[in-house]
N, C-alpha and C positions, 0 to 999 in steps of 0.2 A: 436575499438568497445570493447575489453576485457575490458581496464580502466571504459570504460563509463559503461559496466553490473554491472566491481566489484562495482563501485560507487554506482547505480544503488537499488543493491542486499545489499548495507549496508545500505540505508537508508529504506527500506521495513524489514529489519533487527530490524531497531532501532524503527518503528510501532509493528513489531512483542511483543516485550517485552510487549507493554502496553497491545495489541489486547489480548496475552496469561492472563495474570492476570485477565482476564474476561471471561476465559475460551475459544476463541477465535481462531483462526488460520490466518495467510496472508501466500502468496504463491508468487509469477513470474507466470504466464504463459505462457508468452513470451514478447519479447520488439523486433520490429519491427524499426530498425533506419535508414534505408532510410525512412518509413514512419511516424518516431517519434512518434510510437505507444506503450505504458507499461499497459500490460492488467495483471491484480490480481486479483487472484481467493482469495474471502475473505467467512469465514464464521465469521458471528459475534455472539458470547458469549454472555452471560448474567451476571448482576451482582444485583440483589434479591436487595441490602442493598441501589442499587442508580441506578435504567435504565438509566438516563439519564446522566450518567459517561460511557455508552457503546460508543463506534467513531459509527457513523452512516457511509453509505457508501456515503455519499458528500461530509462529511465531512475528511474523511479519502481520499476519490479521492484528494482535497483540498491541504491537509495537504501534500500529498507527493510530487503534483505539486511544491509544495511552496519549500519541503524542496530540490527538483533538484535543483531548478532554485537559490538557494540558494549558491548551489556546481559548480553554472556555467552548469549544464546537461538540455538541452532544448528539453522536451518533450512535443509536442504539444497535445496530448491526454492521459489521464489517465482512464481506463476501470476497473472499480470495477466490476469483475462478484461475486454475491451473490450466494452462494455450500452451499449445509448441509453436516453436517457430513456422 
């Protein structure tokens, strides 16, 4: 289970960078792996010059699904919970 968070926790890492540059946040909230559950608390930023350069939250659920199953980490559920600041 450690391998499978750190793994986990760098790829929501490597969303971080972008989500930040839009003023943005992604989090863990937890990852449930008897139930193949990774719920992210996400608030999503704005960027004035181009909205539609913001990750929506399907597209970012999406994106991280893609980028486990990429690293071999098979998550059946991906929960974008939407937070404000």
């Amino acid at each position: 289970m450690k391998n499978t968070l750190l793994s986990i926790e760098n790829v929501v890492n490597n969303f971080s960078r972008m989500i930040v540059a839009d003023g943005g946040n992604i989090s863990i909230q937890s990852f449930d792996e008897d139930e193949s559950i990774l719920i992210v608390d996400y608030f999503k930023g704005s960027n004035l010059r181009c909205e539609y350069c913001v990750i929506d939250e399907v597209s970012l659920r999406d994106f991280i699904a893609e980028a486990l199953g990429a690293r071999g980490i098979e998550v059946h559920n991906v929960v974008i919970n939407s937070v404000q600041p």
